[in-house]
N, C-alpha and C positions, 0 to 999 in steps of 0.2 A: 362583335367577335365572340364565339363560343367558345367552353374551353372544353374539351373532349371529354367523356366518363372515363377516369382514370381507374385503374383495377385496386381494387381493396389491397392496404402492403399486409399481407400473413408473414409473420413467422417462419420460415422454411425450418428451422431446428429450433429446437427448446431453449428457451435463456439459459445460460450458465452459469447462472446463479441459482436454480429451481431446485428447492429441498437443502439448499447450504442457510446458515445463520449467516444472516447480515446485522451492518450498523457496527456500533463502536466494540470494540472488541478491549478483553483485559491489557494493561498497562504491560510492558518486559518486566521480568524481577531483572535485577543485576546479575543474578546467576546465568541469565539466555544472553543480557547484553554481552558476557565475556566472552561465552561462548561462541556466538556471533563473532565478537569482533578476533577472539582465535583460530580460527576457521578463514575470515577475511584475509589475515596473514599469513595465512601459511598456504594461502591460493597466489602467493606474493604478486598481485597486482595491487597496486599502490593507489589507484583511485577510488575503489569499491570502500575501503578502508575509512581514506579518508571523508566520502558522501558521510558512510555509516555514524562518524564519528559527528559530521554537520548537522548530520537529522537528530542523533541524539542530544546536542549542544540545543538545538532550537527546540523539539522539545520540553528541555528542563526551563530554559529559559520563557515559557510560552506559564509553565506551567509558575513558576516562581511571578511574572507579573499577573495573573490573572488572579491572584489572592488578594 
């Protein structure tokens, strides 16, 4: 059984990522978390809040055992 010459896959559009910085980026100061999280509240949707609040908790946590 053959398998047919399949067509080279291109690109049709350019990554979107092309010409942006990637990789690890700087840490939140507390001054953007509040921000952030004042912003979450006052959009008063009650779950966006609370993720933010999870991601932040894991996080610190990730960051306290890895010492």
């Amino acid at each position: 059984m053959e398998t047919p010459n399949l067509p080279a896959i291109r690109a049709l559009r350019p990554a979107w990522n092309k010409g942006r910085i990637v990789g690890q980026k700087r840490p939140l100061n507390p001054k953007h978390v509040w921000a952030i999280r004042v912003r979450l509240e006052l959009a008063e949707n009650h779950r966006d809040p609370a993720l933010f609040n999870l991601a932040i908790a894991a996080s610190c946590a990730v960051a306290i055992w890895s010492r």
